[in-house]
C-alpha positions as YAML, in Angstrom:
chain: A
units: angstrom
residues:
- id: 1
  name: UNK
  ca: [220.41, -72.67, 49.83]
- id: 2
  name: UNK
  ca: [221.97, -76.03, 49.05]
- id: 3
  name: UNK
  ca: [219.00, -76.81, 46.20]
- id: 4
  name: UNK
  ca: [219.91, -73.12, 44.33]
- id: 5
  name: UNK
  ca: [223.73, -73.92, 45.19]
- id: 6
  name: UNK
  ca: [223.62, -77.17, 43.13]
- id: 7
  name: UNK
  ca: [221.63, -76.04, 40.55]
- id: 8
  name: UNK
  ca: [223.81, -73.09, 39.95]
- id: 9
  name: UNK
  ca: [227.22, -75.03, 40.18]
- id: 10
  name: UNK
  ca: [228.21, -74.06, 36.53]
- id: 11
  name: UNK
  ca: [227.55, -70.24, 37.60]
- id: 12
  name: UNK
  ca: [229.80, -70.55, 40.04]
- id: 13
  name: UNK
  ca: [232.14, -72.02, 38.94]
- id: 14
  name: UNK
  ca: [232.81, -69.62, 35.77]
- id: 15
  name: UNK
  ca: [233.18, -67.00, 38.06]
- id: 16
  name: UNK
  ca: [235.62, -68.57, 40.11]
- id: 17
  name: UNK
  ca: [233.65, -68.33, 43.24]
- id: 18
  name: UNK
  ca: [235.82, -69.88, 46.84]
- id: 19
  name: UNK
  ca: [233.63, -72.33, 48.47]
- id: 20
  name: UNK
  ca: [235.16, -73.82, 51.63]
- id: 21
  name: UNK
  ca: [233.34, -76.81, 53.51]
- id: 22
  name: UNK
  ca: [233.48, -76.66, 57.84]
- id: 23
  name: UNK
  ca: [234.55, -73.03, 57.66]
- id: 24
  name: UNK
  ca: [233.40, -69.76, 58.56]
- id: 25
  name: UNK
  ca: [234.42, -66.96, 57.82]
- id: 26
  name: UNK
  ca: [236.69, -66.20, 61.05]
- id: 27
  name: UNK
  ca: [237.67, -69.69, 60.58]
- id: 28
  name: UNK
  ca: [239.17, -68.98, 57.00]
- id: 29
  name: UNK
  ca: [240.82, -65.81, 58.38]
- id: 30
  name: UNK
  ca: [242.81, -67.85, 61.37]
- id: 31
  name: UNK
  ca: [243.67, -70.70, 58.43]
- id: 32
  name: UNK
  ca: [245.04, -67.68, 56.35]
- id: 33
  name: UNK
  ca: [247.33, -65.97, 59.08]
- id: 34
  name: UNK
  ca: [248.62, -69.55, 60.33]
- id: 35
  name: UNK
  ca: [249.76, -70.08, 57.07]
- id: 36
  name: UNK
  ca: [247.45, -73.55, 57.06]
- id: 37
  name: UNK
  ca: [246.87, -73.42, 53.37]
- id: 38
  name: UNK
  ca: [247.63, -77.06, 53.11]
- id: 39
  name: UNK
  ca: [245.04, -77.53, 55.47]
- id: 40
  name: UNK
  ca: [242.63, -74.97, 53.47]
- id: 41
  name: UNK
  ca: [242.82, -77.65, 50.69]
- id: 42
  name: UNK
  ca: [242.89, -80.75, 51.69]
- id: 43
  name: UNK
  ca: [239.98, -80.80, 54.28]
- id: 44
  name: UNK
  ca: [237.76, -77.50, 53.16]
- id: 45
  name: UNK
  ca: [238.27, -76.25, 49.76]
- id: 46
  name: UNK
  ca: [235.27, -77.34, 47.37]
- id: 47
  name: UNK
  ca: [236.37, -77.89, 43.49]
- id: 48
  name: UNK
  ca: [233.36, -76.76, 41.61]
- id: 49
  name: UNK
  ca: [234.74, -78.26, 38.32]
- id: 50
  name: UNK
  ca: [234.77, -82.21, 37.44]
- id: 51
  name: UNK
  ca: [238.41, -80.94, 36.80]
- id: 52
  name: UNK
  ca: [240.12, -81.00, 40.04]
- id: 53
  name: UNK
  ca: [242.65, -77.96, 40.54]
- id: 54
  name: UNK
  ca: [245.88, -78.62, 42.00]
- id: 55
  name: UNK
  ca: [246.93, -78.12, 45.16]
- id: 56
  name: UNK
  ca: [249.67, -75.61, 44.05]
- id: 57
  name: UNK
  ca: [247.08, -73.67, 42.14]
- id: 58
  name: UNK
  ca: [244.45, -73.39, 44.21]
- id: 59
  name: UNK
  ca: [247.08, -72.36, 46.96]
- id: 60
  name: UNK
  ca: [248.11, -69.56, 44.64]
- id: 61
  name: UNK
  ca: [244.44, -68.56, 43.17]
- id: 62
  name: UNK
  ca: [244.07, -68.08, 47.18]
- id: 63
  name: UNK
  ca: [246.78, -66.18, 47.98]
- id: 64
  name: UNK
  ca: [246.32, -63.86, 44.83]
- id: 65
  name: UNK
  ca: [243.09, -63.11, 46.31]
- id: 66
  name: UNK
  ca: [244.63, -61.52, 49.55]
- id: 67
  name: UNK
  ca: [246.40, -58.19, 48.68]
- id: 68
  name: UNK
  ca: [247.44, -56.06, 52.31]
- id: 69
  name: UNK
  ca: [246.18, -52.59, 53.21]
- id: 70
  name: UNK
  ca: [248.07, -49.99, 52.61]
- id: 71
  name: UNK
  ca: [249.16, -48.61, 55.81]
- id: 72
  name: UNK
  ca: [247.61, -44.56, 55.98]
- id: 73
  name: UNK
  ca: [248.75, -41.80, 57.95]
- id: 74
  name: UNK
  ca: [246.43, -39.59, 59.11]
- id: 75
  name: UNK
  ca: [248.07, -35.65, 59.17]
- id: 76
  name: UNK
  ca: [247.66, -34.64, 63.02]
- id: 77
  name: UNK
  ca: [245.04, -31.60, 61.77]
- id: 78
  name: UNK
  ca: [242.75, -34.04, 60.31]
- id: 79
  name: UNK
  ca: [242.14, -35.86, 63.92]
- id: 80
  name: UNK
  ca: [240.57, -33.21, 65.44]
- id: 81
  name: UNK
  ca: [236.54, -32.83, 66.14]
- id: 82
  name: UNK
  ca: [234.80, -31.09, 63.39]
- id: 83
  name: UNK
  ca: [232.36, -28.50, 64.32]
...
């Protein structure tokens, strides 16, 4: 994984892939809700570019990212076992 990681850096990069270092993916969700997006970059976001992004627009690239569930109601009919 590392080896075809590195070699495919450019790749990634044009496609504006999130690469986080010490995370997992529970671990990105808790960061997220605590609001620790400082955190997010300065100890685990990876800049894929020689360019380094900064902080205030990788925190909004981020947060763009994230767009909430619309809340659905479910008619009381519909709940019932089908047959």
């Amino acid at each position: 994984m590392p080896k075809d990681f590195l070699e495919n850096l450019e790749a990634y990069a044009e496609h504006e892939v999130i690469c986080f270092k010490g995370l997992g993916f529970f671990d990105v969700g808790v960061h997220v809700m605590m609001g620790w997006w400082d955190k997010i970059y300065d100890e685990h976001y990876v800049h894929l570019t020689k360019e380094k992004r900064s902080r205030e627009e990788v925190i909004a690239f981020l947060k763009s990212c994230l767009k909430p569930v619309p809340a659905r109601t479910v008619p009381h009919g519909d709940m019932k076992k089908k047959e």
